[in-house]
C-alpha positions as a LaTeX table, in Angstrom:
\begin{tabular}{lrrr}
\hline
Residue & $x$ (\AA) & $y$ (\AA) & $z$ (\AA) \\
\hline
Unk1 & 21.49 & $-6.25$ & $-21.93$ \\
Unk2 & 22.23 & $-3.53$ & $-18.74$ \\
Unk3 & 18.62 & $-2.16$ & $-19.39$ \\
Unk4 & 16.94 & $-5.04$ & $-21.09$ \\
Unk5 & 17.54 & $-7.82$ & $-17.98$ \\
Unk6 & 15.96 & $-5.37$ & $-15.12$ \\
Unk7 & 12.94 & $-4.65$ & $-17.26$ \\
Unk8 & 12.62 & $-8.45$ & $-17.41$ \\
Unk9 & 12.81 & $-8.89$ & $-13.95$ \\
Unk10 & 10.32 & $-6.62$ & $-13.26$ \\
Unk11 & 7.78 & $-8.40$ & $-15.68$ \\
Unk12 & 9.23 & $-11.99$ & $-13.92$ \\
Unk13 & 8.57 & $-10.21$ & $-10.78$ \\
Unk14 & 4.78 & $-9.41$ & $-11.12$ \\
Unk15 & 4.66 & $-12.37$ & $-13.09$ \\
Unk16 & 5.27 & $-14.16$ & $-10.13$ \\
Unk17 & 3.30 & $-11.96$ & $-7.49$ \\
Unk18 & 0.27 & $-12.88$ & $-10.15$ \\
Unk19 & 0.39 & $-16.50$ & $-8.54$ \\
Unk20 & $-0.17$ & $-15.02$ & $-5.13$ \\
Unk21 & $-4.31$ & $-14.61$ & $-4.45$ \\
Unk22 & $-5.91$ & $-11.89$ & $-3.63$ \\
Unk23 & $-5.76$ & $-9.68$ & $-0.66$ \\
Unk24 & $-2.61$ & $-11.52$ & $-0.01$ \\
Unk25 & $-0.83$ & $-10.34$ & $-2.94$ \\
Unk26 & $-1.46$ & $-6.73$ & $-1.99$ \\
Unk27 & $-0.50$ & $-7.23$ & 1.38 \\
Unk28 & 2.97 & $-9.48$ & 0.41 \\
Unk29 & 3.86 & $-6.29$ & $-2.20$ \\
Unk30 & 3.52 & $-3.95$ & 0.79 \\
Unk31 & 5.91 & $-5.84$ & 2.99 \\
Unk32 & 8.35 & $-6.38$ & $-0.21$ \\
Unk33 & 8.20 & $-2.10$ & $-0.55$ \\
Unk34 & 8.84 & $-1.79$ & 3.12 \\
Unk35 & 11.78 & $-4.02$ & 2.86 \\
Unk36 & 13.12 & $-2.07$ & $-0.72$ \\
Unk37 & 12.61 & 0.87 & 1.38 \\
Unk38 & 15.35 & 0.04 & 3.77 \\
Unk39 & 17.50 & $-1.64$ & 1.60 \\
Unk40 & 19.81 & 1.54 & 1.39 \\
Unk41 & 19.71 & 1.67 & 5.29 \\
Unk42 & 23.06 & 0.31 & 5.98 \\
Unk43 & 25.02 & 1.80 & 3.66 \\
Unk44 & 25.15 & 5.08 & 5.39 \\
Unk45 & 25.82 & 6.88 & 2.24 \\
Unk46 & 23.65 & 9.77 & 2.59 \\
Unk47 & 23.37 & 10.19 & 6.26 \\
Unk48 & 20.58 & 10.99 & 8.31 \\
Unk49 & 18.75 & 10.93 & 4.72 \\
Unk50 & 18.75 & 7.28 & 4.52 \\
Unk51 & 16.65 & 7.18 & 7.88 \\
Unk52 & 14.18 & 9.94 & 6.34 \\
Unk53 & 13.32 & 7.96 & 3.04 \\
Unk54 & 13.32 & 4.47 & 5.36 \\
Unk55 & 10.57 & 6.31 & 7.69 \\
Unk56 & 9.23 & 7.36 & 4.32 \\
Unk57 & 8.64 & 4.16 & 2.53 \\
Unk58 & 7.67 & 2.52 & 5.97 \\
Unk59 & 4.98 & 4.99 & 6.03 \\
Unk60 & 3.89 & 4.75 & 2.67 \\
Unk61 & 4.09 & 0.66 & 2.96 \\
Unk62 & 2.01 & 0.92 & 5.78 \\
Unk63 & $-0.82$ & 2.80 & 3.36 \\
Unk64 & $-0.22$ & 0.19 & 0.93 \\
Unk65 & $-1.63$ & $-2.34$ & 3.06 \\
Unk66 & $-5.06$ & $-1.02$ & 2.02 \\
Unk67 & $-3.93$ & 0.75 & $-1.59$ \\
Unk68 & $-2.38$ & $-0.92$ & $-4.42$ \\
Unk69 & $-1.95$ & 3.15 & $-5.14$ \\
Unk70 & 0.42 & 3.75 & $-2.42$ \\
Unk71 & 2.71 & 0.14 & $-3.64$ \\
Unk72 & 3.26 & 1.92 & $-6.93$ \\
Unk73 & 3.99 & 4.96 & $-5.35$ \\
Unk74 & 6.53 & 3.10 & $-3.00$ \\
Unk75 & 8.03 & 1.55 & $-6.00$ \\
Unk76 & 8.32 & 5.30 & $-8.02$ \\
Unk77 & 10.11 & 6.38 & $-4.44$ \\
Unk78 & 12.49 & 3.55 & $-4.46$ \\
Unk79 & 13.43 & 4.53 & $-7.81$ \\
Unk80 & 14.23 & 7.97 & $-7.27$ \\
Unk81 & 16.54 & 6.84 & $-4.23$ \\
Unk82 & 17.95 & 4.13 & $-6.56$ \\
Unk83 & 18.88 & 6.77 & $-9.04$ \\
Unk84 & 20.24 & 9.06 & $-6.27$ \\
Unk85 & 22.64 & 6.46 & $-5.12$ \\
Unk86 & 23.74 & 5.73 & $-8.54$ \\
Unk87 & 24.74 & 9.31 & $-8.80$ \\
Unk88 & 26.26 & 9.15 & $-5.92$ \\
Unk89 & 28.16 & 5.82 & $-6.31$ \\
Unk90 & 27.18 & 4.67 & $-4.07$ \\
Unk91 & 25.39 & 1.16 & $-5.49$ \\
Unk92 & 22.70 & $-1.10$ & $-3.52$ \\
Unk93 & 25.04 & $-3.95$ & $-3.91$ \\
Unk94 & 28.82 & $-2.40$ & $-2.79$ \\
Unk95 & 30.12 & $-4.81$ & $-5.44$ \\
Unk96 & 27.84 & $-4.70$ & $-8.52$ \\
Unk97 & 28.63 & $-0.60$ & $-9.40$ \\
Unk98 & 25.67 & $-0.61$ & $-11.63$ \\
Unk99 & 23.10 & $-2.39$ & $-9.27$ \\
Unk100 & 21.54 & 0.93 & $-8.34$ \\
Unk101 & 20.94 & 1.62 & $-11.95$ \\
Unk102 & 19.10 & $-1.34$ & $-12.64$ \\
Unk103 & 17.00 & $-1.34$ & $-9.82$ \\
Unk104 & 15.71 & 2.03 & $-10.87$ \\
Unk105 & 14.90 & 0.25 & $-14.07$ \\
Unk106 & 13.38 & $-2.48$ & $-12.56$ \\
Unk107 & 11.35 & $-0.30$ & $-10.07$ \\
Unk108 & 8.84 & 1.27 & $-12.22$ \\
Unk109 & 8.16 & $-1.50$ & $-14.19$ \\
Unk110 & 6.69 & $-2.95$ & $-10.95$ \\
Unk111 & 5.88 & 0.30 & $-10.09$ \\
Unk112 & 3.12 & 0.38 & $-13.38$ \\
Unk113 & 1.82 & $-3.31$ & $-12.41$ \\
Unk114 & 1.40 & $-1.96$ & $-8.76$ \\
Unk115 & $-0.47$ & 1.15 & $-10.23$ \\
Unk116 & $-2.93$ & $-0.91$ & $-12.74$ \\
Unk117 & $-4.20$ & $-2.89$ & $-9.36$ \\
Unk118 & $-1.46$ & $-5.70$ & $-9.15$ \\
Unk119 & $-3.58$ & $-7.71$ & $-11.16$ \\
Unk120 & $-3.03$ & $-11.27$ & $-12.21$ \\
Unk121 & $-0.90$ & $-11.29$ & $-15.24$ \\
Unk122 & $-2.07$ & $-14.84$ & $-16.48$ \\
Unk123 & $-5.47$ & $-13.53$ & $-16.31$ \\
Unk124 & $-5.14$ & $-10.35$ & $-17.74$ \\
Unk125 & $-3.68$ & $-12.45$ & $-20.88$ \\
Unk126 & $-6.20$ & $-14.78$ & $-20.65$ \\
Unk127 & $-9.07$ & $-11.76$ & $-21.39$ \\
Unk128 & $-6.74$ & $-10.09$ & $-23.92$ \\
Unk129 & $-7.21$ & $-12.97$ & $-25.84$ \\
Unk130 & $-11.12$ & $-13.39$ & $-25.42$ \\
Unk131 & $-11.02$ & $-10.00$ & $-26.70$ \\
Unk132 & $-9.25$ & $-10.84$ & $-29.39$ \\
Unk133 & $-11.08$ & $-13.52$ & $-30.54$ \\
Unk134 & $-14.45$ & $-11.95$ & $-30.41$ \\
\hline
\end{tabular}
C-alpha cells in the first residue's frame, strides 16, 4: 500500500487537473510546480542547497507557463529532491518519515501526464474507446 496509494494520487491528481480547461490547466500546473519546488524551503536540511533547487524550480515553473515540457520536467526535479531528502531523513512532512518517499512516487506519475501534454484524462478515455470500437 506505501507505493500503491502515491501512484493513485498521482492518477487522482491529473484526474482532477483534467477538469480544469485549457490554457488554464497549464498555467494552474505551473504554479502547483513552483509551489512543490519550495516545499523543502523551510526545512533547512540541506543548506544553501534548498535555495538553489527553489531558484531552480521557480525558473523552470516560470518556462512552464508556456511548456507543458518544462511541468514534467519540474515534476522529474521534484522527485530527485524528494528522493534526496528521503536519504537524508529528512521527510517533506517532519512527522510522516516516509512522506518524501512517496512523493517521489507520486511525482513522476504526474510528471508522465505533464510530459504527454496534460491532456484531459476523461477525454483521452473517451477516444480510447472510439478506437476500440471501430
Amino acid at each position: 500500500m506505501q507505493y500503491l496509494m502515491p501512484i493513485g494520487i498521482g492518477l487522482l491528481y491529473a484526474l482532477l487537473m483534467s477538469l480544469i480547461r485549457e490554457p488554464h490547466r497549464r498555467r494552474f500546473n505551473a504554479v502547483m510546480v513552483a509551489g512543490a519546488g519550495a516545499a523543502y524551503l523551510s526545512s533547512g536540511a540541506l543548506g544553501g542547497w534548498e535555495f538553489a533547487f527553489t531558484a531552480l524550480a521557480t525558473y523552470v515553473a516560470y518556462r512552464g507557463l508556456d511548456s507543458w515540457t518544462f511541468i514534467g520536467i519540474g515534476w522529474l526535479l521534484h522527485t530527485a529532491w524528494d528522493v534526496v531528502h528521503h536519504l537524508k531523513g529528512s521527510p517533506l512532512i517532519p512527522f510522516a518519515h516516509d512522506s518524501s518517499l512517496g512523493c517521489a512516487i507520486c511525482d513522476p506519475v504526474i510528471a508522465l501526464w505533464c510530459l504527454r501534454g496534460g491532456p484531459s484524462l476523461p477525454e483521452l478515455l473517451r477516444r480510447m474507446r472510439r478506437r476500440a470500437m471501430a
